[in-house]
DSSP file (Angstrom, degrees, kcal/mol; ACC not computed):
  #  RESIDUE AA STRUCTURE BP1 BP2  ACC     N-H-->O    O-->H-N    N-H-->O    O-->H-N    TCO  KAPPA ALPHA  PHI   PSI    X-CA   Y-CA   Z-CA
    1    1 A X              0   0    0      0, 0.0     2,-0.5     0, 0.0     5,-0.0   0.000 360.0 360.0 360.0 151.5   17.4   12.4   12.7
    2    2 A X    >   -     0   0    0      1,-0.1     3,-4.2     2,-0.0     4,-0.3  -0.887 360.0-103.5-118.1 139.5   17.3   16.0   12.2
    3    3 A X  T 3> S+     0   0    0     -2,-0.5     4,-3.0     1,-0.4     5,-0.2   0.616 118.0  55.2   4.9 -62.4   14.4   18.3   13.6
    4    4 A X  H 3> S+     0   0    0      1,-0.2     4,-2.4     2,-0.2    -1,-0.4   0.878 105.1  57.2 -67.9 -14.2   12.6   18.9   10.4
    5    5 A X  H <> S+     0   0    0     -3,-4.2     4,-0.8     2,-0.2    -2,-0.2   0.915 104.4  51.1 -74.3 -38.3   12.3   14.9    9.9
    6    6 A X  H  > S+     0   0    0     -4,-0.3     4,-3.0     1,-0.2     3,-0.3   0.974 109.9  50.2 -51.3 -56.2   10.7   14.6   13.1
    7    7 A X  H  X S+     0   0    0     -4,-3.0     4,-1.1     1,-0.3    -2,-0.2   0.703 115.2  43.7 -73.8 -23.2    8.1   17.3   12.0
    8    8 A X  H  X S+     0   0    0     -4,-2.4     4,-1.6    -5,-0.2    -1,-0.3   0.772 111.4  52.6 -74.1 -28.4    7.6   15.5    8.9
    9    9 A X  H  X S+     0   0    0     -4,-0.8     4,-2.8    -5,-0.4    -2,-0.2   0.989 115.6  38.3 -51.6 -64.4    7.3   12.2   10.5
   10   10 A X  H  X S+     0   0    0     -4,-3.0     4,-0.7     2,-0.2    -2,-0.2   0.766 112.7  59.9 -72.5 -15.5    4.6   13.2   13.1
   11   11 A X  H >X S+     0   0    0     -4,-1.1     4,-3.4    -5,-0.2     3,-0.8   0.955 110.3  48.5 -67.9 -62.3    2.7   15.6   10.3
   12   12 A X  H >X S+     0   0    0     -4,-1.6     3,-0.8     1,-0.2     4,-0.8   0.935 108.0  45.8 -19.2 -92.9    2.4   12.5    8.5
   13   13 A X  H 3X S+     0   0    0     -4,-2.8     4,-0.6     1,-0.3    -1,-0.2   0.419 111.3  50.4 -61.2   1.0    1.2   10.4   11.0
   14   14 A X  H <X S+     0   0    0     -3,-0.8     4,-2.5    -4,-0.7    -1,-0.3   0.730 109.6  58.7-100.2 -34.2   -1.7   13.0   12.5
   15   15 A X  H << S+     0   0    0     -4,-3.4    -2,-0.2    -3,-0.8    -3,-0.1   0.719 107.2  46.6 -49.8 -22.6   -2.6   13.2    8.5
   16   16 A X  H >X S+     0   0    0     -4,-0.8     4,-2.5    -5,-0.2     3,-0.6   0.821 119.9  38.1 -73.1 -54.0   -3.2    9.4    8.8
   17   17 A X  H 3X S+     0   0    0     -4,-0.6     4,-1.2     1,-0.3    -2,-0.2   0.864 110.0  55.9 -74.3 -25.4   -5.1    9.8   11.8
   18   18 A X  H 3< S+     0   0    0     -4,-2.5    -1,-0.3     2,-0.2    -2,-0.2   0.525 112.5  45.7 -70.7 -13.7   -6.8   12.8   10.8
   19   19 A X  H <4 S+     0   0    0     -3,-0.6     4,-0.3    -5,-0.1    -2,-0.2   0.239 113.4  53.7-110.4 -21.5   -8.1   10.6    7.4
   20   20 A X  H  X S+     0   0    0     -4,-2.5     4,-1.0     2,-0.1     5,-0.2   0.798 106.7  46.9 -71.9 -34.5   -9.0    7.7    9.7
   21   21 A X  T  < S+     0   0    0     -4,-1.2    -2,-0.1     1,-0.2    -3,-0.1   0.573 111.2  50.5 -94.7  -0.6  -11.2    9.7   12.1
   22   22 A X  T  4 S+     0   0    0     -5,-0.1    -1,-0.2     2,-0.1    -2,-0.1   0.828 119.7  40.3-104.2 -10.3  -13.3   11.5    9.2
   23   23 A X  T  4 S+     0   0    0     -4,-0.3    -2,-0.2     2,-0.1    -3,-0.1   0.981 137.3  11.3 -54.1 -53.3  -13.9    7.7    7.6
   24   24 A X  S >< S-     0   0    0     -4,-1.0     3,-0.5     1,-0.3     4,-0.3   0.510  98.5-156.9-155.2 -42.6  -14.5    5.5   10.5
   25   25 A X  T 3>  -     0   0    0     -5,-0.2     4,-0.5     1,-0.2    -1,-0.3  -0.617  57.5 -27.1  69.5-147.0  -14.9    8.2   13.1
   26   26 A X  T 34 S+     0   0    0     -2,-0.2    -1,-0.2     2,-0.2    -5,-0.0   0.570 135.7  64.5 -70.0 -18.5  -14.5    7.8   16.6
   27   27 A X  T X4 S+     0   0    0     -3,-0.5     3,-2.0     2,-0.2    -1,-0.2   0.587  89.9  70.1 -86.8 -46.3  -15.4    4.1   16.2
   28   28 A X  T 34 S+     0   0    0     -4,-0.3     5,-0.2     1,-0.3    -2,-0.2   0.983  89.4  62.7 -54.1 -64.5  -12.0    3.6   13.9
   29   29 A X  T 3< S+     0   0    0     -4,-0.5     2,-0.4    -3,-0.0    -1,-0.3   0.476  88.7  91.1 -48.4  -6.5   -9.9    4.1   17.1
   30   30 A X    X   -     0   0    0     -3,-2.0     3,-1.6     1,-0.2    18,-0.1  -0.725  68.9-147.3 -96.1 134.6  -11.6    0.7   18.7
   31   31 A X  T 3  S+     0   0    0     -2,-0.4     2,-5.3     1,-0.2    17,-0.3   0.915  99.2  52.0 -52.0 -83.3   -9.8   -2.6   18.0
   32   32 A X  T 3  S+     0   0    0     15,-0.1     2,-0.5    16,-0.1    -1,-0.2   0.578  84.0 120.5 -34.9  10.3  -13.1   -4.4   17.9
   33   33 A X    <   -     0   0    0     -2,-5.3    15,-2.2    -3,-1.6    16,-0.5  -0.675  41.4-169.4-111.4 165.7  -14.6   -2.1   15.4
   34   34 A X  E     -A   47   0A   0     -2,-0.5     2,-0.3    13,-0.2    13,-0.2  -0.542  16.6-133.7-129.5 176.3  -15.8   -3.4   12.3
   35   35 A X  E     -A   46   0A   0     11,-1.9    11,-1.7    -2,-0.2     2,-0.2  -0.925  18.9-142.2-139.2 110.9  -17.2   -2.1    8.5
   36   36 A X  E     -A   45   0A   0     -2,-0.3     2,-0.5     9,-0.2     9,-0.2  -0.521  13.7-170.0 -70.3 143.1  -20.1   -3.6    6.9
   37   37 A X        -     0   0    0      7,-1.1     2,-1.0    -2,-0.2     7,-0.4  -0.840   7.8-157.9-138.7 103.8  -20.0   -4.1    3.2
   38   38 A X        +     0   0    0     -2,-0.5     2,-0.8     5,-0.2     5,-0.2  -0.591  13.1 179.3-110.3 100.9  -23.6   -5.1    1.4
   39   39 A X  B >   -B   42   0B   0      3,-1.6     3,-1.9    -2,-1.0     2,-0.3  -0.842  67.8 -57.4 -79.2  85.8  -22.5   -6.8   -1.9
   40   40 A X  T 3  S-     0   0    0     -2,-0.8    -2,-0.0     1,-0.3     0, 0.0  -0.438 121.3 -18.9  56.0-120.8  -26.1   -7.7   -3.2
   41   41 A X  T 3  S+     0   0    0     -2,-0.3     2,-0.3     2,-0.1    -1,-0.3   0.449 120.6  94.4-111.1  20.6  -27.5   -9.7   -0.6
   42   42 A X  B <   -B   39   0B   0     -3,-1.9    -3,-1.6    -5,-0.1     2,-0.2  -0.841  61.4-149.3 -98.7 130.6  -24.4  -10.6    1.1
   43   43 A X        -     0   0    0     -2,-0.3     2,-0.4    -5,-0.2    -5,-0.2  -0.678   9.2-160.9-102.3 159.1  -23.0   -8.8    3.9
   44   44 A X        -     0   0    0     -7,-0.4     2,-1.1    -2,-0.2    -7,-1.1  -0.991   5.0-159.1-123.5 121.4  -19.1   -8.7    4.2
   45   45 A X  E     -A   36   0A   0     -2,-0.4    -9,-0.2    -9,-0.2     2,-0.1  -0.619  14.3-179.8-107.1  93.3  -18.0   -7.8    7.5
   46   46 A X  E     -A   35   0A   0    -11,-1.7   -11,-1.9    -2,-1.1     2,-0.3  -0.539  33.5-123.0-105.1 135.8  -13.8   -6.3    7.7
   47   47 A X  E >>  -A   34   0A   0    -13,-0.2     3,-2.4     1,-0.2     4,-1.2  -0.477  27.7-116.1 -87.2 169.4  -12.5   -5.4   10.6
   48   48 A X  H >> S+     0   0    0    -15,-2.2     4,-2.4    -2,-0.3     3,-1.2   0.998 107.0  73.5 -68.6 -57.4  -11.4   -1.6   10.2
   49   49 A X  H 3> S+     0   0    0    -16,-0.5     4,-1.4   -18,-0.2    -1,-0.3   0.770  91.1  59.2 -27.0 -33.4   -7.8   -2.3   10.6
   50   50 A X  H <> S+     0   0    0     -3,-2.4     4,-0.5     2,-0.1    -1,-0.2   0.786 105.6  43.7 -72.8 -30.7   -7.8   -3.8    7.3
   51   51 A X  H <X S+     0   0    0     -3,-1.2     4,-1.1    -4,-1.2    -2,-0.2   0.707 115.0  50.5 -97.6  -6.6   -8.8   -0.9    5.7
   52   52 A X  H  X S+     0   0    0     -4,-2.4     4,-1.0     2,-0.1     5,-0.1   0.995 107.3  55.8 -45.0 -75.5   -6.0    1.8    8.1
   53   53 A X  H  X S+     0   0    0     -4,-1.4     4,-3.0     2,-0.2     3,-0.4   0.773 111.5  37.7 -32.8 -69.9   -3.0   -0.4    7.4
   54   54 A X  H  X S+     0   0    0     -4,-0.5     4,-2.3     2,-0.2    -1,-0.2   0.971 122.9  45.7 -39.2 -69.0   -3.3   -0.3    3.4
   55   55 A X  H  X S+     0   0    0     -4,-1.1     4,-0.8     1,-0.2    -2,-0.2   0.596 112.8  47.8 -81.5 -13.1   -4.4    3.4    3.5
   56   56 A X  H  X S+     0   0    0     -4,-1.0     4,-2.5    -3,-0.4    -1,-0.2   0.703 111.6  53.0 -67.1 -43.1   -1.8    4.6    6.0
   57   57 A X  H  X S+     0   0    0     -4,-3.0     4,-0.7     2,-0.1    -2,-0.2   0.885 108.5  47.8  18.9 -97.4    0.9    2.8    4.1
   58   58 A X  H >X S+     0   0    0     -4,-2.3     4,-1.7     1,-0.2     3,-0.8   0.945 112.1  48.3 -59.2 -57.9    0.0    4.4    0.8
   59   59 A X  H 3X S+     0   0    0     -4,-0.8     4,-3.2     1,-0.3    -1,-0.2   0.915 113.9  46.5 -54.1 -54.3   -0.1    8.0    2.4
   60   60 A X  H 3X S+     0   0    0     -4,-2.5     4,-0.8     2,-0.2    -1,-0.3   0.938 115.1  49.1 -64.3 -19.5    3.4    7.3    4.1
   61   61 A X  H << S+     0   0    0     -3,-0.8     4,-0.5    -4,-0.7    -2,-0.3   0.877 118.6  41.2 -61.7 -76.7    4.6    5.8    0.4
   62   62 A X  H >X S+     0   0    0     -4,-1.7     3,-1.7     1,-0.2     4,-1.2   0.656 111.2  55.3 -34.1 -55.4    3.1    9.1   -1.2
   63   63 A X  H >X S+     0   0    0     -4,-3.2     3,-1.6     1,-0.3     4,-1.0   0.785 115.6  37.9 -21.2 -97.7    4.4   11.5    1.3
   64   64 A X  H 3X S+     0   0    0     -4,-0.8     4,-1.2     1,-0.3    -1,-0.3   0.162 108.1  53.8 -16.5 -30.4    7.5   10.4    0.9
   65   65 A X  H <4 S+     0   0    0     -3,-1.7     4,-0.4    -4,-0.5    -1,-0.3   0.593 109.7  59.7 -95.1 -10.3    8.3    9.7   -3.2
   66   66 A X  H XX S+     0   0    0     -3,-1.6     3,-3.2    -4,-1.2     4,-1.0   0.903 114.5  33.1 -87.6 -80.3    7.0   13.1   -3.4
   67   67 A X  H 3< S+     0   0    0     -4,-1.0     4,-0.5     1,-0.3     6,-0.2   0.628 113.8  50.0 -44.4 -24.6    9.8   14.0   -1.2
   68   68 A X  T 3< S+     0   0    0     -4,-1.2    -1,-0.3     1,-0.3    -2,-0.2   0.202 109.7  53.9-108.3  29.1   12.5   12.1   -1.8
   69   69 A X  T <4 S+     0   0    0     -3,-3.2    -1,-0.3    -4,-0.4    -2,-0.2   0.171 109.7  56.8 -99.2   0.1   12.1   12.8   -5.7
   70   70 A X  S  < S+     0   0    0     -4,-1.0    -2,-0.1     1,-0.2    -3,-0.1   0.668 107.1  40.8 -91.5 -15.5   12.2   16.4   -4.6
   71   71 A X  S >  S-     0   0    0     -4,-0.5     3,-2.2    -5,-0.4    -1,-0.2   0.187 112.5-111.9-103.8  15.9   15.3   16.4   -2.9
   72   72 A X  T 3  S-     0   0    0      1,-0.2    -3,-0.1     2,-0.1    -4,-0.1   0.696  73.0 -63.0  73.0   0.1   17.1   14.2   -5.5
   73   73 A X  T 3  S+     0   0    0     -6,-0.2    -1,-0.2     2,-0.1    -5,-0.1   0.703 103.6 137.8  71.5  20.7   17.3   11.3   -2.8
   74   74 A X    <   +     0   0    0     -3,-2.2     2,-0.7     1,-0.1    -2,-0.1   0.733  53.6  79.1 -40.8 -26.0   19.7   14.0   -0.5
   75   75 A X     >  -     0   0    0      1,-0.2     4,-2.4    -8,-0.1     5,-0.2  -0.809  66.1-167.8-123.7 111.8   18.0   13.0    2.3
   76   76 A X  H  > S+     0   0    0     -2,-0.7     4,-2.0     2,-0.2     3,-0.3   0.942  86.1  45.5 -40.1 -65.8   18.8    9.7    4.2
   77   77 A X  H >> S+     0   0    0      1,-0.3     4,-3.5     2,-0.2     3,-1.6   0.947 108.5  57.7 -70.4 -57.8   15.9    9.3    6.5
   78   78 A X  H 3> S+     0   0    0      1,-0.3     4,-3.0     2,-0.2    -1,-0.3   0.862 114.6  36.6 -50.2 -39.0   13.3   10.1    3.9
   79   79 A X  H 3X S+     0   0    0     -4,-2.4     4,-0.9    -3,-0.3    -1,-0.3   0.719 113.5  53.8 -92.5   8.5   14.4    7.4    1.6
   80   80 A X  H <X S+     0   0    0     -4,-2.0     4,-2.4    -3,-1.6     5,-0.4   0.885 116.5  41.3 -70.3 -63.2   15.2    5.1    4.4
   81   81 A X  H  X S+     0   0    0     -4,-3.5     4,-2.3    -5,-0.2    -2,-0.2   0.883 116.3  52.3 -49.9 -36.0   11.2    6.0    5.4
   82   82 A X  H >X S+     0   0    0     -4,-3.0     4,-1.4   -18,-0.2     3,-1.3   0.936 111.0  48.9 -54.9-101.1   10.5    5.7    1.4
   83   83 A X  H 3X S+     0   0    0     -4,-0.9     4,-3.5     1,-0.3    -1,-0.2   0.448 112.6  43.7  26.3 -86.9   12.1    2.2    1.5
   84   84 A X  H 3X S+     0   0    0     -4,-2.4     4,-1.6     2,-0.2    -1,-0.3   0.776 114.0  47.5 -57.1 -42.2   10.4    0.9    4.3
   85   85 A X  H <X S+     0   0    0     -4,-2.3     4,-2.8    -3,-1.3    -2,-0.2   0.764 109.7  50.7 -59.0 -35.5    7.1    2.1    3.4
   86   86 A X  H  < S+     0   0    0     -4,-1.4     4,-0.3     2,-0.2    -2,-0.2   0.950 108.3  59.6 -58.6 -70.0    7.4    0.8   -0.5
   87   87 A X  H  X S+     0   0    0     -4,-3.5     4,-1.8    -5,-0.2    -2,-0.2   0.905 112.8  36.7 -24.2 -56.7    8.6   -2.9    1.6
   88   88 A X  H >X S+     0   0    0     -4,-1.6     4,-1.8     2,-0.2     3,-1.0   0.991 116.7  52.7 -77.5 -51.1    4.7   -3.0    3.7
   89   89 A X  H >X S+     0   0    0     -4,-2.8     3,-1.7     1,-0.3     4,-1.6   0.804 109.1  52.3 -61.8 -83.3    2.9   -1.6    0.3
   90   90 A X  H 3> S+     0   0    0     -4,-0.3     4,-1.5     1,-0.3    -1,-0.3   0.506 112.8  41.9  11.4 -70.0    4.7   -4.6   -1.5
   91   91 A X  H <X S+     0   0    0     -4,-1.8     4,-1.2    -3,-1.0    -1,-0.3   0.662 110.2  56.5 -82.4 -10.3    3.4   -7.3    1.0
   92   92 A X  H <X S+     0   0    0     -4,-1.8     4,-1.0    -3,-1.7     3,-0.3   0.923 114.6  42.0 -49.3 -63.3   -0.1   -5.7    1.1
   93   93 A X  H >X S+     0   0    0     -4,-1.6     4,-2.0    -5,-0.3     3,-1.3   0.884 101.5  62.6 -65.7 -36.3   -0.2   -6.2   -2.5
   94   94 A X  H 3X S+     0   0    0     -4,-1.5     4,-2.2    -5,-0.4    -1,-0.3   0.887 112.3  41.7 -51.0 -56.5    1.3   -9.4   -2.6
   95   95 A X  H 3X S+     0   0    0     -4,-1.2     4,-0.6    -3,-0.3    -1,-0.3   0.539 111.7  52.0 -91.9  21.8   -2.0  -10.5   -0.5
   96   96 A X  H <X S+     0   0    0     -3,-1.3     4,-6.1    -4,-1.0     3,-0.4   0.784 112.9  47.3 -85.8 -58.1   -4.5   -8.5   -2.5
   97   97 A X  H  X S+     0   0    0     -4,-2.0     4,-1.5    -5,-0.3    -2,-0.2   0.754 111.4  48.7 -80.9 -32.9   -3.0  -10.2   -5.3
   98   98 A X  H  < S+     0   0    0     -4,-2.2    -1,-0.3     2,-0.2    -2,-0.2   0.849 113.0  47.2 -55.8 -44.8   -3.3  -13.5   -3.4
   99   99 A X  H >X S+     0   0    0     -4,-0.6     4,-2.7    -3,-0.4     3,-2.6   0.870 112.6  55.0   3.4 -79.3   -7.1  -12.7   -2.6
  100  100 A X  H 3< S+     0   0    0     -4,-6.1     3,-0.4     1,-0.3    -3,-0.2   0.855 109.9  46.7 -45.0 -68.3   -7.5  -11.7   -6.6
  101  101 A X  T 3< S+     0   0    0     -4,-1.5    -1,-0.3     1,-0.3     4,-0.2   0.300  97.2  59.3 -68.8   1.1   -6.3  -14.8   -7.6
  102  102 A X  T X> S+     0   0    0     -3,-2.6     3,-2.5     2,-0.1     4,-1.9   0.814 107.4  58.2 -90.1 -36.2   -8.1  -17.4   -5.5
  103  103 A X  H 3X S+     0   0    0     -4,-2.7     4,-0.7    -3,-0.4    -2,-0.2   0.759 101.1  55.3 -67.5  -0.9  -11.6  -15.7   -7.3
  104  104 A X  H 34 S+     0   0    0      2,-0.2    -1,-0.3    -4,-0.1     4,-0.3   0.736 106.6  43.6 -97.0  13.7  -10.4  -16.4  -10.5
  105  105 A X  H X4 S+     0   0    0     -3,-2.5     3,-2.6    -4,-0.2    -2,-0.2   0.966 111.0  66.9 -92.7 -65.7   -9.8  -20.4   -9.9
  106  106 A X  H 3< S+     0   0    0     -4,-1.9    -1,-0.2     1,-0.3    -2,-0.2   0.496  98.2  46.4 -38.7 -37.2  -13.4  -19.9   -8.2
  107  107 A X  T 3< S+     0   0    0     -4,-0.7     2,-0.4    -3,-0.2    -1,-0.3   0.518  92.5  99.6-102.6   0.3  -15.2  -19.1  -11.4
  108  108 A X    <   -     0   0    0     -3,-2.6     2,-0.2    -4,-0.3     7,-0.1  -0.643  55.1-168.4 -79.3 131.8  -13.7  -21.8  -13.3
  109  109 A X        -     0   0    0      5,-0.4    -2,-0.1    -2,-0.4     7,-0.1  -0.765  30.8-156.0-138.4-146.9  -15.6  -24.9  -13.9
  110  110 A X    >   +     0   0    0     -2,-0.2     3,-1.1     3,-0.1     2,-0.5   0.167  53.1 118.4-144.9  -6.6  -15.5  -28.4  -15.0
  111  111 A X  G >  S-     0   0    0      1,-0.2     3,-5.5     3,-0.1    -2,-0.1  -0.382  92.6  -6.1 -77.5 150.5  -18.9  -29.2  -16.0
  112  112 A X  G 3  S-     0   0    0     -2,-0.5    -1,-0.2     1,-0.3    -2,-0.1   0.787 115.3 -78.2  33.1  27.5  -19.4  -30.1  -19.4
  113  113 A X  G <  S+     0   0    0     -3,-1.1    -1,-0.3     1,-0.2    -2,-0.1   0.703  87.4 154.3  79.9   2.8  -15.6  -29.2  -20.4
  114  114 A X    <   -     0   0    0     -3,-5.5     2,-0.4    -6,-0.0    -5,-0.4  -0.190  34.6-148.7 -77.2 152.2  -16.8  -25.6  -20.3
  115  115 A X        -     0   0    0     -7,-0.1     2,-0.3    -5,-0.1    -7,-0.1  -0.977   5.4-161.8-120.9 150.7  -14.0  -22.6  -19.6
  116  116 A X        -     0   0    0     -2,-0.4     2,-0.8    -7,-0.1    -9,-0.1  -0.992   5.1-166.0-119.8 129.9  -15.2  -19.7  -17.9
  117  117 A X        -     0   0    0     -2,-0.3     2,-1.2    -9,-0.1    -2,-0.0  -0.906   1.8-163.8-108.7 112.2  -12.8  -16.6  -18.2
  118  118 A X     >  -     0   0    0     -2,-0.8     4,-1.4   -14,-0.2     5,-0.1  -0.818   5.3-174.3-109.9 102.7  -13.3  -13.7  -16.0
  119  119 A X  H  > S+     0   0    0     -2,-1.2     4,-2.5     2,-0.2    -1,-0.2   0.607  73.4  67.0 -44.7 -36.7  -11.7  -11.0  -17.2
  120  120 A X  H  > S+     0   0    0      1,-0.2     4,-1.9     2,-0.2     5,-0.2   0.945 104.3  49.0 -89.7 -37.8  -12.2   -8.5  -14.4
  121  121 A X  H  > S+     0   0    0      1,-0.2     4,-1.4     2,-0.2     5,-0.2   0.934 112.2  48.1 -61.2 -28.9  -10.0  -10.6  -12.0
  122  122 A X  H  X S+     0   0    0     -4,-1.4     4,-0.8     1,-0.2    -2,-0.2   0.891 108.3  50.2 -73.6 -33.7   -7.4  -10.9  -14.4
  123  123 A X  H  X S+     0   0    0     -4,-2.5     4,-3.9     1,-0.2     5,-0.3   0.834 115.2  51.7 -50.6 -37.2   -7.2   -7.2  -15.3
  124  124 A X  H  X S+     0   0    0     -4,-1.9     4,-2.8     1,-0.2    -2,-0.2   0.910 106.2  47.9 -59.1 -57.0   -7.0   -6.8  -11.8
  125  125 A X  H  X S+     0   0    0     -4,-1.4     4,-1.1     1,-0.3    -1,-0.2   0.615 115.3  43.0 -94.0 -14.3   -4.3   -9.2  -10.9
  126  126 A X  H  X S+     0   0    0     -4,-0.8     4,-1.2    -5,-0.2    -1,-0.3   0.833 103.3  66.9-114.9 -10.8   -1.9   -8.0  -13.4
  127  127 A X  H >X S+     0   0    0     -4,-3.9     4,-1.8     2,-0.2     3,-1.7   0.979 115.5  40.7 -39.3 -58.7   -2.9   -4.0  -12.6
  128  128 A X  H >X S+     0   0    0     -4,-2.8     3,-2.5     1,-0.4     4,-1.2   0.871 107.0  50.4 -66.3 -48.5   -1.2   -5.2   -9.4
  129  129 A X  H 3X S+     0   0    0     -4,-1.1     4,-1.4     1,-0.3    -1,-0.4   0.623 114.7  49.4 -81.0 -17.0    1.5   -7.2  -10.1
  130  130 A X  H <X S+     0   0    0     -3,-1.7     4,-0.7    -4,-1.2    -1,-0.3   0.430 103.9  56.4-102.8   8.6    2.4   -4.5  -12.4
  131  131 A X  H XX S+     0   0    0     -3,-2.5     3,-2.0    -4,-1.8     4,-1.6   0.932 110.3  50.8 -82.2 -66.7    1.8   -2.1   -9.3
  132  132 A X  H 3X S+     0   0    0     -4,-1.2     4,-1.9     1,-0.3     5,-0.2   0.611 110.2  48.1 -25.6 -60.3    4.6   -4.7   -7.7
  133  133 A X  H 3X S+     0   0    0     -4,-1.4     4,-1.4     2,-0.2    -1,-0.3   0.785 113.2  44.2 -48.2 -50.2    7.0   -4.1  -10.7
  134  134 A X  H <X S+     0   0    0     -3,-2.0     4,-5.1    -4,-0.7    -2,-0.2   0.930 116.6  49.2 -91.5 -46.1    6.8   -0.4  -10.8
  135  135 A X  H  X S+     0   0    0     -4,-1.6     4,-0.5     1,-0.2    -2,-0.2   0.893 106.7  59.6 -70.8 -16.2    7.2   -0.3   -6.8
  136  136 A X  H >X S+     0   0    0     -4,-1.9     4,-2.0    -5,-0.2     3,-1.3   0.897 103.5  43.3 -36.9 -64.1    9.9   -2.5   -7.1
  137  137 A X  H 3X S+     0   0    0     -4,-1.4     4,-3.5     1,-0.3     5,-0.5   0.976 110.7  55.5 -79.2 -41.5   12.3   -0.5   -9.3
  138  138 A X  H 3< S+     0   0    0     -4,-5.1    -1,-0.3     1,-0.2    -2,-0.2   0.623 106.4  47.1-101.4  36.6   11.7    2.4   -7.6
  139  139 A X  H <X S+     0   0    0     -3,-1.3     4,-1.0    -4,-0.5    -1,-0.2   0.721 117.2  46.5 -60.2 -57.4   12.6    0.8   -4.5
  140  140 A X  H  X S+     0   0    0     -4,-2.0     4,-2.6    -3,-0.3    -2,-0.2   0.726 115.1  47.4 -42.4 -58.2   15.6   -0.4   -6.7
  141  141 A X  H  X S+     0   0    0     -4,-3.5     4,-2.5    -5,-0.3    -1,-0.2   0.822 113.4  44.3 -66.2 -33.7   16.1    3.3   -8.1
  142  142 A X  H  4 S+     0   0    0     -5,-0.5    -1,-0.2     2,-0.2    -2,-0.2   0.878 113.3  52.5 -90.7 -37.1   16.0    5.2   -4.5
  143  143 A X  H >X S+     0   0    0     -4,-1.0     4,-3.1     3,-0.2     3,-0.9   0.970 115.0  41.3 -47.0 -61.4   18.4    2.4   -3.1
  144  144 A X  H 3X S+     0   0    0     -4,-2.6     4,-2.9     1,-0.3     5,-0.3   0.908 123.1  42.2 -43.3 -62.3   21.2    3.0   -6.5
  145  145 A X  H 3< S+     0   0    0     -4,-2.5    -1,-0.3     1,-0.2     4,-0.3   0.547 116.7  45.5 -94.9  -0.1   20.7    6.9   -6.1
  146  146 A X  H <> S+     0   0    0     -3,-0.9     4,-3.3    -5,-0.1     5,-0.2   0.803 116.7  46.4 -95.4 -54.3   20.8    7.0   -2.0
  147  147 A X  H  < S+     0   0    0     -4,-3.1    -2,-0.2     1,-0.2    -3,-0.2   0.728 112.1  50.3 -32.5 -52.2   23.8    4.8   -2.1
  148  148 A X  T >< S+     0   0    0     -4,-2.9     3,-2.3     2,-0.2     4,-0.4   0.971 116.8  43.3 -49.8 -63.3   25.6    7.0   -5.0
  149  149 A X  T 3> S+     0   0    0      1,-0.3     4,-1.0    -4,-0.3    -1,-0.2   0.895 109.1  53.1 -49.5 -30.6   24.9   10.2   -3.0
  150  150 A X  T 3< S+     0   0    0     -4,-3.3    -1,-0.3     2,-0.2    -2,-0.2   0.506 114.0  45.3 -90.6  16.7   25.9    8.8    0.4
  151  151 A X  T X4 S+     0   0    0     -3,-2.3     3,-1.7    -5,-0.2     2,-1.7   0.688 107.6  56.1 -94.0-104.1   29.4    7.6   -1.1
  152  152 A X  T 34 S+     0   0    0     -4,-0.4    -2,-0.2     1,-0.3    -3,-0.1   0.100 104.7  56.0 -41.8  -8.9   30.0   10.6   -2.8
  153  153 A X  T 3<        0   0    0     -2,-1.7    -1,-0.3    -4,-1.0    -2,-0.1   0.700 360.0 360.0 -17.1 -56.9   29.6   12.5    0.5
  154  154 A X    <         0   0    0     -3,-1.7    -2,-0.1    -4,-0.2    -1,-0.1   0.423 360.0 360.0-102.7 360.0   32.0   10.9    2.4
């Protein structure tokens, strides 16, 4: 891996952590620390980790399609990092989209024959699955056009 890759790597990952500690603060760094979320009169209590993972992710996805659409997919390690990072956003959505879908079976019921159709989960669940789609091909796209380049190298 060549010098500037490093410096992009670790710039990255203090941008993660720098965007972790002005959310969560010092508190973010704890395994044990937690985010209250007061839905009406319901508290939801997530541990913080759930909301890093996802948002460290995305940032390495962005970073990265930014870059390796700038270089034309020259650059091995950046779409190897693209790659990998597209893979975890891909099974994060895959349980968001698991998650979406259990609330819309929830709102259905069976009294008096009535259907209930909740719209906002379904808009939801196929925004995502067509977030899936899109990261998908250019998963698809970055593999074809790293592959092309690094033949035609050698």
């Amino acid at each position: 891996m060549k010098r500037k890759e490093i410096f992009w790597l670790i710039g990255t990952a203090i941008f993660v952590l720098i965007i972790n500690f002005s959310l969560f603060g010092v508190d973010g760094f704890k395994s044990e620390s937690v985010t209250d979320i007061n839905v009406h009169d319901t508290y939801f209590v997530i541990a913080n980790i759930h909301f890093i993972l996802p948002l460290s992710i995305l940032i390495f996805f962005s970073v990265y399609l930014i870059r390796m659409l700038k270089q034309n997919f020259k650059n091995l390690t950046a779409n190897m990092i693209f790659v990998i990072s597209g893979v975890l956003s891909i099974w994060i959505l895959t349980g968001m989209i698991s998650f979406v879908n259990s609330y819309i079976g929830v709102t259905e019921t069976t009294e008096y024959n009535l259907t209930v159709t909740n719209k906002i989960f379904d808009n939801v669940s196929t925004v995502l699955y067509s977030l899936q789609i899109i990261i998908v091909g250019l998963i698809v796209y970055s593999g074809f056009k790293t592959g092309r380049n690094y033949k035609l190298t050698e």
